[in-house]
VEXDREN-2710 file (C-alpha; in Angstrom, 1 decimal):
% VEXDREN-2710
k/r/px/py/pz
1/UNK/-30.5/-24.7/-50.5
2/UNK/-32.5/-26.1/-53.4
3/UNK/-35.4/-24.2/-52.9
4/UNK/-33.3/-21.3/-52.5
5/UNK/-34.4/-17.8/-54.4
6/UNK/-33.6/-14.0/-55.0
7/UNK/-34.7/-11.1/-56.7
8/UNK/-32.0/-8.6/-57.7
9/UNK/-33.5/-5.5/-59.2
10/UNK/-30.7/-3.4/-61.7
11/UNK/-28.0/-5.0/-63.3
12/UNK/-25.3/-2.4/-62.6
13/UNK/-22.3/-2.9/-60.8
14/UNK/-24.0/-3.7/-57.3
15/UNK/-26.9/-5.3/-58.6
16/UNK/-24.6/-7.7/-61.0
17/UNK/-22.2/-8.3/-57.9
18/UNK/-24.9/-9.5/-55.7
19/UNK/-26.5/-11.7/-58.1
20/UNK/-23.2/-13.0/-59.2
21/UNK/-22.5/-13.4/-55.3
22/UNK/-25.6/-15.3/-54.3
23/UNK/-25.3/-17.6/-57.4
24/UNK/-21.9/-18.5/-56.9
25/UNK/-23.2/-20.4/-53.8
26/UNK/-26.5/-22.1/-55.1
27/UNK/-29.4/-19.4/-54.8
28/UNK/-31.6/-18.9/-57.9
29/UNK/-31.5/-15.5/-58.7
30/UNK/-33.9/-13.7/-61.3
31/UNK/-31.9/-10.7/-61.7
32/UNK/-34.2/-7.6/-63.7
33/UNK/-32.9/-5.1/-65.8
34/UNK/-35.0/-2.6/-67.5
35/UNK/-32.3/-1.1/-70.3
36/UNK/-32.1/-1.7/-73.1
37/UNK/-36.3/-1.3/-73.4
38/UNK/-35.8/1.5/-71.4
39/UNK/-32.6/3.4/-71.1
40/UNK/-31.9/6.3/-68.8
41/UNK/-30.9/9.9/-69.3
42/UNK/-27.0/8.1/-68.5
43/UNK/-26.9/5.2/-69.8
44/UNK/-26.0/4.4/-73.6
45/UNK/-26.4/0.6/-73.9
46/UNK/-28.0/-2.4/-72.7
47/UNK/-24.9/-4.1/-71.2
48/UNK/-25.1/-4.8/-67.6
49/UNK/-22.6/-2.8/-65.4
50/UNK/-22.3/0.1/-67.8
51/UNK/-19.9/2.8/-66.3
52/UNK/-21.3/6.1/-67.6
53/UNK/-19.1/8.3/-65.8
54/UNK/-15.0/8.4/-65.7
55/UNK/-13.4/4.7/-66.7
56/UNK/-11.4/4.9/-63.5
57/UNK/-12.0/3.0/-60.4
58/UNK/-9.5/4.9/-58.8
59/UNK/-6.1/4.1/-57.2
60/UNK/-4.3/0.7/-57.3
61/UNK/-1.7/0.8/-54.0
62/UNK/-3.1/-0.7/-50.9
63/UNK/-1.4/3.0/-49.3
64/UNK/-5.0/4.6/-51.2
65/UNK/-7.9/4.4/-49.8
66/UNK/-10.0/3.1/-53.0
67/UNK/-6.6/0.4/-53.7
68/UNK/-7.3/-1.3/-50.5
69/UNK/-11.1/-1.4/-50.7
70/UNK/-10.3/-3.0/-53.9
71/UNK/-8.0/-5.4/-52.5
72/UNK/-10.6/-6.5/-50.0
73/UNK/-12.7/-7.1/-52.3
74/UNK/-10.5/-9.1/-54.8
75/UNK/-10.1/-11.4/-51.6
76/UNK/-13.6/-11.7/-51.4
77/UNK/-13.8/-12.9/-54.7
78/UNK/-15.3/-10.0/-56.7
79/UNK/-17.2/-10.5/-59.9
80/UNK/-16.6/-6.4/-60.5
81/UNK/-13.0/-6.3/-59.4
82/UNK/-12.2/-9.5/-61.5
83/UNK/-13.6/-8.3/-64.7
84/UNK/-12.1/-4.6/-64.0
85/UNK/-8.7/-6.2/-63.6
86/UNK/-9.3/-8.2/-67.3
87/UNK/-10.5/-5.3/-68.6
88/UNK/-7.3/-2.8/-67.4
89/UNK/-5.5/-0.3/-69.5
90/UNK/-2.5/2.1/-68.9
91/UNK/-3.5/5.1/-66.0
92/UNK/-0.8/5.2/-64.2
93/UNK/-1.4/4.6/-60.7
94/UNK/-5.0/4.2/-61.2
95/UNK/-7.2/1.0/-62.2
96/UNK/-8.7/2.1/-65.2
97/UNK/-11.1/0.0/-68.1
98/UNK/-12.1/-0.1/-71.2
99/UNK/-15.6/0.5/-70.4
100/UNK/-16.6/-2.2/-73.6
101/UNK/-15.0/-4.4/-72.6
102/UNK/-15.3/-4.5/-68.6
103/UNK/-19.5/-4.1/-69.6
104/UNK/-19.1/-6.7/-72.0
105/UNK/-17.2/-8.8/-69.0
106/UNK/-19.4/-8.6/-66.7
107/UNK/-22.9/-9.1/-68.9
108/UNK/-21.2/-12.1/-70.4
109/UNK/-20.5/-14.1/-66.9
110/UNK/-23.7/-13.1/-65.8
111/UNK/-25.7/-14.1/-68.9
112/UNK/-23.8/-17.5/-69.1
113/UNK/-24.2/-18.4/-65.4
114/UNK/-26.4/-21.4/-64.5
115/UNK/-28.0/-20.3/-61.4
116/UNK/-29.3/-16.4/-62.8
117/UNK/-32.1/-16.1/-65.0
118/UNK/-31.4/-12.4/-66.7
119/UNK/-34.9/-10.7/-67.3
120/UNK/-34.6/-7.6/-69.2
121/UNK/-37.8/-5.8/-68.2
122/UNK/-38.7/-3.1/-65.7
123/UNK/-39.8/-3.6/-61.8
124/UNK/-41.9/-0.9/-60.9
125/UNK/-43.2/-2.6/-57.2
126/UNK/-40.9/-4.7/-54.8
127/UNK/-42.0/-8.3/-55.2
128/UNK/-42.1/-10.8/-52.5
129/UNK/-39.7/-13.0/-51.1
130/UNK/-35.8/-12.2/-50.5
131/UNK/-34.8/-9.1/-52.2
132/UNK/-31.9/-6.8/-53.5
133/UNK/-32.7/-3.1/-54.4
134/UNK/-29.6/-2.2/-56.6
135/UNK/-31.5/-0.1/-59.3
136/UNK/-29.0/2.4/-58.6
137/UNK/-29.3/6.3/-58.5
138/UNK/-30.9/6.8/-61.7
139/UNK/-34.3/4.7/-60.4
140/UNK/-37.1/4.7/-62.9
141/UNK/-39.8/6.9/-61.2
142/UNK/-42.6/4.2/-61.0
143/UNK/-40.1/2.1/-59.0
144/UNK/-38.7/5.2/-57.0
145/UNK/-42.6/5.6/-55.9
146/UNK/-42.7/2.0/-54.6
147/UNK/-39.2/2.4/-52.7
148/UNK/-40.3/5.7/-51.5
149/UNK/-43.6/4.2/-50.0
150/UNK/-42.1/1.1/-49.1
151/UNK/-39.0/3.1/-46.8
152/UNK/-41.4/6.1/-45.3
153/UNK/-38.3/8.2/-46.4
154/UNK/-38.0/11.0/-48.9
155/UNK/-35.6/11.0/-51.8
156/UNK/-32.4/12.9/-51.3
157/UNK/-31.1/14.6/-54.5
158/UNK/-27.3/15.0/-55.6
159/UNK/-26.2/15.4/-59.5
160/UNK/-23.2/13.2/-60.8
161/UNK/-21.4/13.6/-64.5
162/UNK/-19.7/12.6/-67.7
163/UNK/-16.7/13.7/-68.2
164/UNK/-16.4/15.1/-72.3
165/UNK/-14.2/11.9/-74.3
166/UNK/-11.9/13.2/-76.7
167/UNK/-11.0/10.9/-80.1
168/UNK/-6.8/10.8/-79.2
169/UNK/-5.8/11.6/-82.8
170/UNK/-7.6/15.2/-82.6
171/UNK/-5.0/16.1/-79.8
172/UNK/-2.5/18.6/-80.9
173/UNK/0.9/16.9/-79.2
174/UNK/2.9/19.5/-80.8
175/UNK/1.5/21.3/-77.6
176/UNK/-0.1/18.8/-75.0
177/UNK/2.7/15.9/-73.9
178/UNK/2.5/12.7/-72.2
179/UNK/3.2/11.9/-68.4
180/UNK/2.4/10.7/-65.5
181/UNK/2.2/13.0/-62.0
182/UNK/5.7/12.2/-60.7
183/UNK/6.9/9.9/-63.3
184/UNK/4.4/7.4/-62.4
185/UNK/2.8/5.0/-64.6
186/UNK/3.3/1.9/-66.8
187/UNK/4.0/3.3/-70.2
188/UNK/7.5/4.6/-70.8
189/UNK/6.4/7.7/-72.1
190/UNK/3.3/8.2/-69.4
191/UNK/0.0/7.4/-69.2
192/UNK/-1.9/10.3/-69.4
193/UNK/-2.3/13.1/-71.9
194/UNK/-1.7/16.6/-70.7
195/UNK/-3.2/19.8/-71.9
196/UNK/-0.4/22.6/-70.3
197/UNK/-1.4/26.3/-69.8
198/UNK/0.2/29.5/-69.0
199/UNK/-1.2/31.8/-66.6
200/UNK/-2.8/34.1/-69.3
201/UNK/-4.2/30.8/-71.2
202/UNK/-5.8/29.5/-67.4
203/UNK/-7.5/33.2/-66.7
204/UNK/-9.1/33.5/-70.6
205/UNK/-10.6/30.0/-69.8
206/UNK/-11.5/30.4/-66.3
207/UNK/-13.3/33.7/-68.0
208/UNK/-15.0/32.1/-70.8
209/UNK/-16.3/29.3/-68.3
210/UNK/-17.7/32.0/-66.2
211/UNK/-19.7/33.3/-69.3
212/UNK/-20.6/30.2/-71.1
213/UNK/-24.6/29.6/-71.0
214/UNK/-25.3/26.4/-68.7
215/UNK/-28.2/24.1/-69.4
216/UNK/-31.3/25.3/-67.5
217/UNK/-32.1/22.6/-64.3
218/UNK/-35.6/21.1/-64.3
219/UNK/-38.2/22.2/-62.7
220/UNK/-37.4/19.4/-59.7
221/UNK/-33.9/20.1/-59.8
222/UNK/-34.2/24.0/-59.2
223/UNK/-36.4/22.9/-56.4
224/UNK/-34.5/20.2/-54.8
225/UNK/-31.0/19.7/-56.6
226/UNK/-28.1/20.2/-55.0
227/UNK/-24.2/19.4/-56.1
228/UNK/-22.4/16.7/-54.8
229/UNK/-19.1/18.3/-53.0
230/UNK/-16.9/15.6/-54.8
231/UNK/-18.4/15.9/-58.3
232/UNK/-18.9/19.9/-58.7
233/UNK/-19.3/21.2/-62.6
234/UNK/-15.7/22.7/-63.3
235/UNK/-17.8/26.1/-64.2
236/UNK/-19.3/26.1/-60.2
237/UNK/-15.6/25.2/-59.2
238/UNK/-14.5/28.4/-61.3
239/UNK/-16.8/30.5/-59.1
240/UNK/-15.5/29.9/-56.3
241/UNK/-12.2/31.7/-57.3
242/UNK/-10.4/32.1/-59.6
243/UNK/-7.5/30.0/-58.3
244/UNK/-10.0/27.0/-57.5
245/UNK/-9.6/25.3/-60.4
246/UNK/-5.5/25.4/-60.4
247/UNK/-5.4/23.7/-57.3
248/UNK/-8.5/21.2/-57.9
249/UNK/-8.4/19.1/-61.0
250/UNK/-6.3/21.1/-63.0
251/UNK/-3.0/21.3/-60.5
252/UNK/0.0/20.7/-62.3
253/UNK/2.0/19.0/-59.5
254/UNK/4.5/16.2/-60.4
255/UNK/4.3/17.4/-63.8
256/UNK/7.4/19.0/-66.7
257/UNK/6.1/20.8/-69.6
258/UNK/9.2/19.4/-72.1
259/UNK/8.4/22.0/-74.3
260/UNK/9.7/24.7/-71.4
261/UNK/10.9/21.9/-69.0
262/UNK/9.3/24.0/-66.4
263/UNK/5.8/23.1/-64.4
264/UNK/3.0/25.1/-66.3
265/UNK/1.0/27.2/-64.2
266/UNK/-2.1/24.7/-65.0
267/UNK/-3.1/21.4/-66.5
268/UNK/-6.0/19.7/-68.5
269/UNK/-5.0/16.0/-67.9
270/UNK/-6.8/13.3/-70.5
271/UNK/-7.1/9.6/-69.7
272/UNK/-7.2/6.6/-71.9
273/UNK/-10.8/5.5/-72.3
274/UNK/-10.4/2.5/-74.5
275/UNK/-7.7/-0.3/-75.3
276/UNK/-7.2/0.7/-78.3
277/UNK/-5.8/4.8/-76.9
278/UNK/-8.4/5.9/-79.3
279/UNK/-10.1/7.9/-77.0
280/UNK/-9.1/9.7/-74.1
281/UNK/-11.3/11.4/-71.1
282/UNK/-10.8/14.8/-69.7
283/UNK/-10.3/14.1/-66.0
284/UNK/-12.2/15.9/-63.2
285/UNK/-14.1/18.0/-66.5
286/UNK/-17.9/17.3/-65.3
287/UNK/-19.8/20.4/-66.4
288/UNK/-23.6/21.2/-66.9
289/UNK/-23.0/24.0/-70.0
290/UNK/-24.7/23.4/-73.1
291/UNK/-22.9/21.3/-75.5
292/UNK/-22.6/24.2/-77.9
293/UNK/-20.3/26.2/-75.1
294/UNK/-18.5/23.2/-74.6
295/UNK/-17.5/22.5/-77.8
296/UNK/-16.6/26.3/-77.5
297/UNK/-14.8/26.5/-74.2
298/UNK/-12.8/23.4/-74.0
299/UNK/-11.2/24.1/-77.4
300/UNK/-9.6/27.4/-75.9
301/UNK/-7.5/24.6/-73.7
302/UNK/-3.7/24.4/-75.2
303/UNK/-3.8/21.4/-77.6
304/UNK/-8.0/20.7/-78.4
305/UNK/-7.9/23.6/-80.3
306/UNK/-9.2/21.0/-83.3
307/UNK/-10.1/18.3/-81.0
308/UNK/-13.2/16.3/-81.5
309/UNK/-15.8/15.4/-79.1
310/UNK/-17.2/12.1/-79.2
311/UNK/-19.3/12.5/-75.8
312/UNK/-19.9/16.2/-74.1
313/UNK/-20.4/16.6/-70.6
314/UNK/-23.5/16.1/-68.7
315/UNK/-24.4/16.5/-65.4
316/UNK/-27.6/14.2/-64.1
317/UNK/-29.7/13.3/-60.9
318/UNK/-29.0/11.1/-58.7
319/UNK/-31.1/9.7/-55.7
320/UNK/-30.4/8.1/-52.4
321/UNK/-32.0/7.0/-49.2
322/UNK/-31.2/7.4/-45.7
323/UNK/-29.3/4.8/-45.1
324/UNK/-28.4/5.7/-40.9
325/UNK/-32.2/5.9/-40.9
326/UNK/-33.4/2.6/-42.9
327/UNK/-30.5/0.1/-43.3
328/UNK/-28.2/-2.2/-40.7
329/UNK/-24.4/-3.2/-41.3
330/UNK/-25.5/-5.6/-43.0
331/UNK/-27.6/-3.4/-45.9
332/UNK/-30.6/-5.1/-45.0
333/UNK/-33.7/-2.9/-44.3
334/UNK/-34.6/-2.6/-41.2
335/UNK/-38.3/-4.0/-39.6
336/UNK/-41.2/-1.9/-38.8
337/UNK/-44.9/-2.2/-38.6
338/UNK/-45.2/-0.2/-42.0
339/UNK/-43.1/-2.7/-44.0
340/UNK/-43.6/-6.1/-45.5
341/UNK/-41.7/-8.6/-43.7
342/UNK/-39.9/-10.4/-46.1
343/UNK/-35.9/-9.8/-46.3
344/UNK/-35.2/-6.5/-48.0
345/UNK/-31.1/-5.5/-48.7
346/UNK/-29.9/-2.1/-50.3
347/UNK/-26.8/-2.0/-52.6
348/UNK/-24.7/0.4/-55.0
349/UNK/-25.1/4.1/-54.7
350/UNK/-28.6/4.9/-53.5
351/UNK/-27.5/3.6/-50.2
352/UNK/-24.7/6.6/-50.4
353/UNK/-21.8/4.4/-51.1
354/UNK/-20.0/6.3/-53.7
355/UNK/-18.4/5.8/-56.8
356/UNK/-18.5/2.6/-58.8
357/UNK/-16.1/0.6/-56.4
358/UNK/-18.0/1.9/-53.3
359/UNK/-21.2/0.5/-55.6
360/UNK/-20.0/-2.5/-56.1
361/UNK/-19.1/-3.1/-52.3
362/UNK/-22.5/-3.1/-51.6
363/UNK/-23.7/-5.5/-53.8
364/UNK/-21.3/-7.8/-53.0
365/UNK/-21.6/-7.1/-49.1
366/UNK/-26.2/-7.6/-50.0
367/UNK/-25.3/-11.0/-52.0
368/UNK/-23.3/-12.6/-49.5
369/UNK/-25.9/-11.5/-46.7
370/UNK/-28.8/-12.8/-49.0
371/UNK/-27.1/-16.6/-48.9
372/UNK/-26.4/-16.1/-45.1
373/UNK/-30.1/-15.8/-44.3
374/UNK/-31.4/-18.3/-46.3
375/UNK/-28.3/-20.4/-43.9
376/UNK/-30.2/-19.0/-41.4
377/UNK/-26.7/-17.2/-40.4
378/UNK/-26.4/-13.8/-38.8
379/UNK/-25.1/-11.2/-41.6
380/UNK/-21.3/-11.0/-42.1
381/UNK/-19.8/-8.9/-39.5
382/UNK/-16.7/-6.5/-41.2
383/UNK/-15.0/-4.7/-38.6
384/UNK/-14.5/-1.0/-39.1
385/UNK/-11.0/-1.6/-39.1
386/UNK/-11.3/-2.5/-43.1
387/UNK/-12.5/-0.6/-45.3
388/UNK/-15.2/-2.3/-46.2
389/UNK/-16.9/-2.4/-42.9
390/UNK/-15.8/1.3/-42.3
391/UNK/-18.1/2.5/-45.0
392/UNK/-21.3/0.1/-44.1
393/UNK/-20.5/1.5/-40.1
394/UNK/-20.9/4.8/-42.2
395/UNK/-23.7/4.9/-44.1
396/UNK/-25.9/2.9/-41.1
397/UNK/-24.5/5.4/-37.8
398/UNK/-24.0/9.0/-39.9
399/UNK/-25.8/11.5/-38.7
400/UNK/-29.1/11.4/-40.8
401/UNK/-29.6/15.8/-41.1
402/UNK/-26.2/15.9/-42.5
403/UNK/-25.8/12.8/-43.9
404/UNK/-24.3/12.7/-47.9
405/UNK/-22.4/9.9/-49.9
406/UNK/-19.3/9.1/-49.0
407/UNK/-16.2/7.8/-51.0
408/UNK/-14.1/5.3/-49.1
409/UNK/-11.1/6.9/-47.2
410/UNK/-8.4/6.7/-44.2
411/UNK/-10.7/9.2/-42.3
412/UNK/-13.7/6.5/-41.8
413/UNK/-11.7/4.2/-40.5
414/UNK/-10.9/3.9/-36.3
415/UNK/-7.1/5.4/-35.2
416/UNK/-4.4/3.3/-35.1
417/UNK/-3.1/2.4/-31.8
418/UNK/0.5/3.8/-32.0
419/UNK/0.8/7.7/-33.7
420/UNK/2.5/7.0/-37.5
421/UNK/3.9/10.5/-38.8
422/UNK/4.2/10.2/-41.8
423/UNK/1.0/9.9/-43.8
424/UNK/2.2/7.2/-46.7
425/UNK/3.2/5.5/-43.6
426/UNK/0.2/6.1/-41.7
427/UNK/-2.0/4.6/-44.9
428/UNK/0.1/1.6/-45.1
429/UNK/-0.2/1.0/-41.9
430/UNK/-4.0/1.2/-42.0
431/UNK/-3.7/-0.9/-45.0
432/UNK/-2.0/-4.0/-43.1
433/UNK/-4.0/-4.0/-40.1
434/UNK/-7.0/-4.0/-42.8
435/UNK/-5.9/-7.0/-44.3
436/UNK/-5.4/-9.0/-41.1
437/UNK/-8.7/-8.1/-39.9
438/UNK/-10.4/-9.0/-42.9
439/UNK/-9.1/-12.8/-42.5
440/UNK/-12.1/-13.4/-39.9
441/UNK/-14.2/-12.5/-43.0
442/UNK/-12.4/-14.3/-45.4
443/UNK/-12.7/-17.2/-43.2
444/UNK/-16.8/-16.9/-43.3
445/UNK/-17.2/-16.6/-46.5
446/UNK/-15.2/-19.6/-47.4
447/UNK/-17.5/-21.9/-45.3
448/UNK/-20.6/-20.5/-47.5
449/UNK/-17.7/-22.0/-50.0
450/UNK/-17.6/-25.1/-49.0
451/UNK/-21.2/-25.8/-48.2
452/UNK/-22.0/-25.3/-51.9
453/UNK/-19.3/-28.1/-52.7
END
């Protein structure tokens, strides 16, 4: 293994994972980043693994979907998950970060890690010799151009968001109160903020978001764009009907208003963005008006009346390949005359793994594969039974015309032999047989352990 190299290209959350992966078991990885030279329209900083969206990686049970991928991956020793876990603050069910810190996590193991040479400058070509493609969905055109000609695949394109963050003092809790859905949650008093409205209050707003100027697409995005079905703009939700938005992201289920000690007809739930509950998010609140109308609009909600906006919402490209078309199980690009031959792996969301945990997954899944080639081992082999190996069977076997990202979820994942009625039930029940079958995996990857040793 002395000999041993590989390129990472992006220094997000898959391309940090697989470098962090590989290195862990003696490869020399030169990992590339292009920010802070060159940010994106996203991105804020230079640190590596920069979560520009929500702060939330989604639930923590093992009965959730996005808890057990999670779990599986904390077993497979996850740079991500490890530094998100650090990194934690109150969100009730769901593992949320200081973004700061988890960033400044991540870039710091990374940076002080013998075996990866950090180069902060952009890759616009795909160099030779092993490589990971984890530039992630905001690619810099040049290098878009070289994956483009390198796959013989055009560019899909989807827009993802930014939630608006609210500074926590600005929130009038004379009006908006604190709870978790159901009572859940680690802080006494709950862990989210929540905005309640009457029914006259929800129509005004749902009216003034139906008026409120948007920000005009670009010329490519009028010609190509298209929403993602699991990040729509709250104002495209609000089309759909009036009601949409009630029983989307602002249902008020599980929830009291004290002030009436009845359920308010709707809810603007904020979540803790920061350790120090200085700022708070507005969940589920991507939107694509102008920053004007939002300042506007969002201050009709009960209680940010006087709020103030650090960050506005923003709506942005993304861009990912066709993965049932181009990749294996194993993320690794498959051969053809057209192609160079050297080892080529895809990772984070331009394979159509989505969401940062789904990103992540990947670049684990690419860095662990990496160190099994240069073994001369056959990639890792995750049955579909976990729910890691139920989104690679996914994104390599979907149907290419219809094919979009996918979050992780029960639905991927093969039946279970005996009928469970009861869907908690059901989930937990996916959730152990998960586990088990990830111990044949478990049991791989140790042995790349102990070879390093």
């Amino acid at each position: 293994m002395a000999n041993s190299e590989l390129t990472v290209i992006g220094g997000g959350l898959a391309g940090s994972e697989a470098a962090w992966q590989a290195a862990e078991r003696g490869v020399q990885v030169t990992l590339y980043e292009m920010r802070p030279a060159r940010l994106t329209p996203a991105h804020l900083t230079g640190q590596l693994a920069e979560l520009v969206c929500s702060n939330s990686l989604g639930a923590r049970s093992i009965d959730r979907a996005m808890g057990l991928l999670k779990e599986e991956m904390r077993r497979l020793g996850s740079l991500i998950i490890s530094c998100a876990d650090m990194a934690a603050i109150p969100a009730g069910g769901a593992l949320a970060v200081d973004r700061d810190a988890f960033s400044q996590a991540v870039t710091a193991r990374i940076e002080q890690h013998p075996n990866i040479e950090l180069r902060r400058e952009e890759i616009t070509g795909i160099p030779a010799g092993p490589v990971i493609v984890a530039s992630g969905p905001l690619t810099s055109d040049a290098l878009a151009q070289a994956i483009a000609a390198l796959t013989g695949q055009g560019y899909l394109h989807f827009f993802d968001a930014m939630a608006p963050i609210v500074v926590a003092e600005s929130i009038d809790m004379a009006i908006a109160f604190r709870a978790s859905r159901y009572g859940r949650g680690e802080q006494e008093q709950g862990d989210y903020i929540n905005c309640p409205m009457s029914e006259e209050e929800y129509s005004q707003f749902v009216d003034a978001l139906l008026l409120a100027e948007l920000t005009p697409l670009r010329g490519f995005e009028r010609a190509e764009g298209r929403f993602f079905e699991a990040c729509l703009p709250i104002e495209v939700l609000a089309a759909r009907g009036r009601d949409a938005l009630a029983f989307g992201p602002l249902r008020p289920v599980g929830l009291t208003d004290p002030r009436t000690g009845q359920r308010p007809f709707a809810v603007v739930q904020l979540r803790q963005d920061n350790q120090a509950a200085t700022l708070y998010n507005m969940v589920g609140f991507q939107t694509n008006m102008r920053w004007g109308e939002q300042e506007r609009v969002l201050r009709m909600i009960p209680g940010l009346e006087r709020s103030e906006f650090v960050r506005y919402g923003q709506m942005h490209r993304n861009t990912f390949v066709s993965s049932p078309q181009l990749l294996d199980d194993g993320l690794r690009l498959q051969s053809s005359p057209s192609r160079p031959p050297n080892p080529i792996w895809m990772a984070g969301q331009s394979t159509g793994t989505e969401g940062y945990v789904g990103s992540a997954m990947g670049g684990l899944v690419a860095g662990l594969n990496a160190v099994r080639f240069w073994r001369a081992l056959p990639p890792l082999a995750f049955p579909p039974t976990t729910m890691v190996g139920a989104l690679l069977h996914y994104i390599s076997h979907a149907n290419a015309e219809e094919f979009q990202p996918m979050k992780a979820n029960f639905g991927l994942m093969p039946p279970l032999a005996c009928r469970v009625r009861r869907k908690r039930d059901r989930y937990q029940a996916y959730a152990r047989r998960a586990l088990t079958d990830l111990q044949p995996v478990l049991d791989a990857v140790a042995a790349l352990d102990f070879c390093c040793q």
